[in-house]
N, C-alpha and C positions, 0 to 999 in steps of 0.2 A: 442687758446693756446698761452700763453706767449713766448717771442722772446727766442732762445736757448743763452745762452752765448758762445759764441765762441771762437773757438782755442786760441787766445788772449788774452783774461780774464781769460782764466786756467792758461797762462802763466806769467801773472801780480799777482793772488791770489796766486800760490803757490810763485811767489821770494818777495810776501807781506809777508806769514808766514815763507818764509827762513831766510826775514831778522830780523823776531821778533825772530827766533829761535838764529841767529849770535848776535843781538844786547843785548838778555837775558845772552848768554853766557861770551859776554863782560862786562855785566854788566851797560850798557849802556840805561840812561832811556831817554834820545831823540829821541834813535832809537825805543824803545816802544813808547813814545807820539808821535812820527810819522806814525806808526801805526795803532793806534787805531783810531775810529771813532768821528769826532766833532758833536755835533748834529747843526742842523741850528738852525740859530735866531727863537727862539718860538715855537723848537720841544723839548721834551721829548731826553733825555743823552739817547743813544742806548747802551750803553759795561756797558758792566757785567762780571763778572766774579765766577763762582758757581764749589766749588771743593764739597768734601765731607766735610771737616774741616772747610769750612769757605765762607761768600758771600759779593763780593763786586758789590756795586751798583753803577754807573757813573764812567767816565773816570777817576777824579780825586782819587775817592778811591782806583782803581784799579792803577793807577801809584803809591799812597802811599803803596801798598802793594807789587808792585815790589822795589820801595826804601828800605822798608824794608828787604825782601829778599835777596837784592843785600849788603847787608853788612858782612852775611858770602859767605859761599861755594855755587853757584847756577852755573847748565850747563845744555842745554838744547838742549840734541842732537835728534832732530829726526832720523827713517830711512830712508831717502829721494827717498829709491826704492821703501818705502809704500805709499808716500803722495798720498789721495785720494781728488779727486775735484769735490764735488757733486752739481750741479746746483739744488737750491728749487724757484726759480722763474726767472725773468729776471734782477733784480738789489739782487740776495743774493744764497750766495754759502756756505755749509757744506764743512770743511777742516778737513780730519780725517790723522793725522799721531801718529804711533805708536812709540815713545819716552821715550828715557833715562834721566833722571832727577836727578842730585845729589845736594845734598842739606845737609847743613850743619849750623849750628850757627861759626858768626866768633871766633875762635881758636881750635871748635872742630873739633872731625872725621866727616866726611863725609859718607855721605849714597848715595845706588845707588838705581833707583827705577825703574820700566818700568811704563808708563803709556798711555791709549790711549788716543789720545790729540783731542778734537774735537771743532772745533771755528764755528764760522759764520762772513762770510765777505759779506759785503753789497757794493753796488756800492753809490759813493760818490761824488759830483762835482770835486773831488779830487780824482778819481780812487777809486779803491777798498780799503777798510779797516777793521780791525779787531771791530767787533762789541762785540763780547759772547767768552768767553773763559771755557768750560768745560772738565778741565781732569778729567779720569778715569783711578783709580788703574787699572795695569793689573792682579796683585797679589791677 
């Protein structure tokens, strides 16, 4: 059986999606490209991004699609008493947090949404990082 990830690694993956969840809310896309996964020299882009609406493939299409985003209304509150840290091997963890999303075009109303948010972080020469991003409506 593969090594368990430990106390530690729960404690790095969840303040990796606390901080995408702070850095989304600021609007802030350094703190998402730091984040996200690099893939090494001569591997295959790992991060993806697969909602219902819409699929983005490689890191960089997924930061254009937070640029986008970020120029109306976007907030990205998880409930930080749900965040789940499910280990599926020894270098990759499912991150399930059930989250408020408001989202808006810049100057319009704004909307509130719940959705359950579930990523995948991979271990990195670079610690853990956001690989896969799938929310699911909770509506």
């Amino acid at each position: 059986m593969a090594a368990a990830i430990d106390s530690a690694d729960i404690v790095e993956i969840r303040a990796l999606f606390l901080r995408q969840a702070a850095g989304e809310t600021a609007h802030d896309i350094e703190a998402i490209d730091a984040v996200l996964a690099h893939a090494p020299q001569g591997q295959p882009d790992p991060v993806n991004f697969v909602a219902r609406a819409y699929r983005f493939w490689g890191r960089e299409a997924v930061l254009n699609h937070f640029r986008t985003i970020f120029a109306g209304t976007w907030r990205f509150e998880p409930d930080e008493s749900a965040i789940q840290v499910i280990q599926l091997g020894p270098d990759a963890a499912h991150i399930y947090a059930p989250t408020r999303v408001t989202v808006g075009p810049a100057g319009k109303p704004a909307a509130t949404y719940q959705f359950h948010i579930n990523e995948f972080a991979i271990r990195t020469p670079d610690g853990w990082r956001i690989s896969a991003i799938v929310p699911v409506p909770a509506e």
